[in-house]
C-alpha positions in Angstrom: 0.0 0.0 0.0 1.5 3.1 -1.0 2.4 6.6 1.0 -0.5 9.2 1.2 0.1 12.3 -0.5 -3.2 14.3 0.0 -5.4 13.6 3.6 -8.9 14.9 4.1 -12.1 14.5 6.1 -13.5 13.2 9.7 -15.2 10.4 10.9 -15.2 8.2 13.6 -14.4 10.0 16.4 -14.6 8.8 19.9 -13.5 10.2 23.5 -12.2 7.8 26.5 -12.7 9.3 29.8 -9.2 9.5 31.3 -9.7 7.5 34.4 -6.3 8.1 36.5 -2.7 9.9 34.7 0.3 11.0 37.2 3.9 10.4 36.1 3.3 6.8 36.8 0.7 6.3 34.1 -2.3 6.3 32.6 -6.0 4.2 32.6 -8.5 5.1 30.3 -12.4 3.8 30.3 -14.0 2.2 27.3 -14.2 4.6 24.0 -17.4 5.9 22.8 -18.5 7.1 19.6 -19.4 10.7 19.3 -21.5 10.5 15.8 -21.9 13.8 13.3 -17.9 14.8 13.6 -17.7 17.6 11.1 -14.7 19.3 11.7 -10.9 19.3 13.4 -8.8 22.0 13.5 -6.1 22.8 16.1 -2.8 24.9 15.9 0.4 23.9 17.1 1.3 25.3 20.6 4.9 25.3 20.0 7.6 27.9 22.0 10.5 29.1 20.6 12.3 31.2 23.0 15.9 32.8 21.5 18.8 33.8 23.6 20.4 36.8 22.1 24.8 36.8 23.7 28.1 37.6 22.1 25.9 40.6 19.5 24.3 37.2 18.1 20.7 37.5 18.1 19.8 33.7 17.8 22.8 33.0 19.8 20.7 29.8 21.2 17.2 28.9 21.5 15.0 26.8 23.6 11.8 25.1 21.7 8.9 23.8 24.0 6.1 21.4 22.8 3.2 22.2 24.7 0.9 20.4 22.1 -2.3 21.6 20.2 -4.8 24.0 21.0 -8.3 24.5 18.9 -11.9 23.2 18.1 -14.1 20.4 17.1 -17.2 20.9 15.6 -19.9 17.6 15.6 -23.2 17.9 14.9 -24.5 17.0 18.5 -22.9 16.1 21.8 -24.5 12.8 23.1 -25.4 12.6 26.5 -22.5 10.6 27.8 -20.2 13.3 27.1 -22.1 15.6 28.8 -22.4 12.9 32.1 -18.8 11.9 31.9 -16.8 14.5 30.4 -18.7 17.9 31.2 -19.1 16.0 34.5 -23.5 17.1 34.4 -25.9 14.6 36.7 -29.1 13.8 35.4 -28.8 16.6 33.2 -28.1 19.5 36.0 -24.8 21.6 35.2 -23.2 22.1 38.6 -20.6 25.1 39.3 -18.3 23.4 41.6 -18.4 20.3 39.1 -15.3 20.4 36.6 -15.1 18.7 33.3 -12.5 15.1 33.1 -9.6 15.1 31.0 -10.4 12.8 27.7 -8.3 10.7 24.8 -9.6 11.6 21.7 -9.7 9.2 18.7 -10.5 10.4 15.0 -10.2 8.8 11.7 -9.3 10.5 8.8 -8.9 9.4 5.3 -5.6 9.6 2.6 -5.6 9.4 -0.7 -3.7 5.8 -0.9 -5.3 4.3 2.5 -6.9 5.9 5.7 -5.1 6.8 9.3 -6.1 7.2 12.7 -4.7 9.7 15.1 -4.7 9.0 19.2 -4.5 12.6 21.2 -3.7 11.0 24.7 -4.3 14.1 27.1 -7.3 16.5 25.8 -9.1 19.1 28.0 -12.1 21.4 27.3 -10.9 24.8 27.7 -14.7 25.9 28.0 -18.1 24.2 27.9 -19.8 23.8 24.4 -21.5 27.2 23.9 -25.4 27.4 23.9 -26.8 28.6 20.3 -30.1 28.0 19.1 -32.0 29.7 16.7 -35.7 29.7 15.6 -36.9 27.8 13.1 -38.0 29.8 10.1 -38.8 29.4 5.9 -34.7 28.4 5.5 -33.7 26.8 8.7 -29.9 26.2 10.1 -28.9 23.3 11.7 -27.0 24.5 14.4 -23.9 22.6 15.9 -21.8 21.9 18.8 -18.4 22.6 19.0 -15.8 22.2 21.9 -13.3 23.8 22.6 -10.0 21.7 23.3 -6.1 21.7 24.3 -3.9 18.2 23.3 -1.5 18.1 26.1 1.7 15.5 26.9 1.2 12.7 28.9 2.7 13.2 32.2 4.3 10.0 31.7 5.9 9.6 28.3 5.4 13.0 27.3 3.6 11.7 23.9 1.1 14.0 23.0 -0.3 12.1 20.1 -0.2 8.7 17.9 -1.2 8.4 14.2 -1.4 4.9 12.6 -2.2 3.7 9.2 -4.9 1.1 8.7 -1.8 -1.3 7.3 -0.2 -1.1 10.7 -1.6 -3.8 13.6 -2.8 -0.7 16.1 -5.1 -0.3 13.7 -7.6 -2.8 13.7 -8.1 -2.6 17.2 -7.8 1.2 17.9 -11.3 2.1 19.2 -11.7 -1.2 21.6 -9.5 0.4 23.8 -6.9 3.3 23.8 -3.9 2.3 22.3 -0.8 2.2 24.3 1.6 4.6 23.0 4.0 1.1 22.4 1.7 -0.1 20.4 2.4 2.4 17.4 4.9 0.7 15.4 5.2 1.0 11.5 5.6 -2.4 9.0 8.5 -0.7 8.0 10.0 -0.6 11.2 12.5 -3.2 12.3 12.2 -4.6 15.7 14.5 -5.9 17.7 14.4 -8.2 21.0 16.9 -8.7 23.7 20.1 -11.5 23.6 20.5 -12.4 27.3 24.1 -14.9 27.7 25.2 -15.8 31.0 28.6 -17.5 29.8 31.0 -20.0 32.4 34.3 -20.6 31.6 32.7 -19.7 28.0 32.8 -17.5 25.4 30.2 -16.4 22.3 31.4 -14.9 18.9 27.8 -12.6 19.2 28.8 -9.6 21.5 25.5 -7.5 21.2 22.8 -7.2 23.2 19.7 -6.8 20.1 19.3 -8.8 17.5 16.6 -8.1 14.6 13.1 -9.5 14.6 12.1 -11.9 11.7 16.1 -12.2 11.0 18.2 -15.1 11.3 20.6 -15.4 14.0 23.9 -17.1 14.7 26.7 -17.4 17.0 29.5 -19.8 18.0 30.5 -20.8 21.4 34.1 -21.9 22.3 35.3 -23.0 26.0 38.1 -21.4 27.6 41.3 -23.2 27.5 41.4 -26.3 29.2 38.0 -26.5 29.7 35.3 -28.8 28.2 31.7 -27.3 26.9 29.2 -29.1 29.2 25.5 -27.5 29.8 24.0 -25.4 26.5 20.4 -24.0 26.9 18.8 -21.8 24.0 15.6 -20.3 25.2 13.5 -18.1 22.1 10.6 -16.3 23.5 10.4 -18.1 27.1 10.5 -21.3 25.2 13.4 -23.8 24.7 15.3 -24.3 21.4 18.3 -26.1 22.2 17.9 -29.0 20.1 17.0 -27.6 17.6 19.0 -24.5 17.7 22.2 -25.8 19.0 25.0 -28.1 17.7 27.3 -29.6 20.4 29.9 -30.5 17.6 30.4 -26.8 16.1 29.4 -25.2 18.8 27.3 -23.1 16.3 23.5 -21.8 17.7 21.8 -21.1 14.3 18.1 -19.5 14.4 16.8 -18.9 11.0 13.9 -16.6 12.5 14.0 -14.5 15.2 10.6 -14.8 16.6 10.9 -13.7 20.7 14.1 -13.0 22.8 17.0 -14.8 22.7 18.7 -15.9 26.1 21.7 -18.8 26.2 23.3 -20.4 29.3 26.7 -21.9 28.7 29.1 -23.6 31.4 32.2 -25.2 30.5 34.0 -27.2 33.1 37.7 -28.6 33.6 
């Protein structure tokens, strides 16, 4: 699937009630859909803050991402918003009552193939306004529209993920709100962990990553006057060793790389 070069419209967008966030993480309740989205528009709240020394205006600078600040415009709020978000009981708007912090989930669509965007950390900067008009010969339909600011997590600092529908977030993104882990490209590579407690032993493979998907090899040789005894190969929590490992060579040889990789060698005299 090719690479988007045009992006345009909104639809399925949906807001999860953030249900705790410090510095040591974040739980979010179920998305719901918010039908009628119409239309999304925030600026970039980004700080650029020049120090000016040695008659050099631009001498250095300081740049701040504080996120995205703007509206979003749907045709009407349901009435779980207003209960969970806006925070209202039975329909009563309270004074002292203040409006939850939200994830917001929104689809929009490419010219090759369609993307989804995760904003982790959204507040209301004000309630929806009030605007109704009478109903005459040429009526308008009137709309809501919030008011927002995308902030970072306080944990990982991300302030938003966008996924195309070719990547594995994106089957599942509106179930529950993805993890900011989860966002990883087909293009990426991924690597795992190579774990080797060695005795007495040594291991031609001196990394600590290997690739995902990619074969793997590596020889073991004992120390001098010593004799290779015990060889474990574990891939993913599971044990490979006979099928990985060849006590004549000494050779480990994985042809796919499927979990991490951890090998226990002890050679003794």
């Amino acid at each position: 699937m090719g690479k988007n070069k045009v992006k345009y419209g909104i639809k399925k967008l949906y807001v999860a009630k953030i249900l705790a966030g410090s510095a040591g993480g974040y739980t979010f309740g179920t998305p719901f859909h918010i039908p009628g989205a119409i239309a999304l528009n925030l600026d970039s709240q980004m700080n650029v803050t020049n120090i000016a020394a040695d008659d050099i205006k631009d001498y250095a600078s300081e740049t701040a991402n504080n996120g995205y600040e703007g509206t979003v415009e749907v045709a009407l709020l349901p009435e779980q918003f207003e209960k969970d978000i806006l925070g209202d009981t039975n329909g009563i708007e309270n004074s002292e009552t203040k409006s939850a912090e939200f994830a917001m989930l929104v689809e929009f669509t490419g010219d090759q193939k369609k993307g989804r965007y995760c904003f982790w950390r959204t507040q209301l900067t004000k309630r929806p306004t009030i605007s109704q008009r009478t109903k005459g010969e040429n009526f308008q339909i009137d709309t809501d529209t919030l008011n927002i600011k995308c902030m970072p997590r306080l944990d990982t600092y991300d302030i938003k993920g966008k996924c195309y529908e070719d990547w594995d977030v994106y089957d599942g993104f509106y179930s529950e709100v993805p993890d900011p882990d989860d966002f990883v490209s087909p293009d990426a590579t991924e690597y795992v962990t190579v774990t080797q407690t060695l005795t007495h032993a040594a291991s031609s493979f001196t990394g600590t990553e290997t690739e995902k998907g990619a074969a793997f090899t590596a020889t073991l040789t004992e120390a001098v006057g010593y004799t290779m005894g015990t060889v474990t190969v574990t891939m993913g929590g599971t044990d490979v060793t006979s099928t990985a490992y060849n006590s004549g060579t000494g050779v480990i040889s994985i042809s796919e790389v499927t979990g991490a990789i951890t090998i226990t060698a002890t050679a003794a005299q």
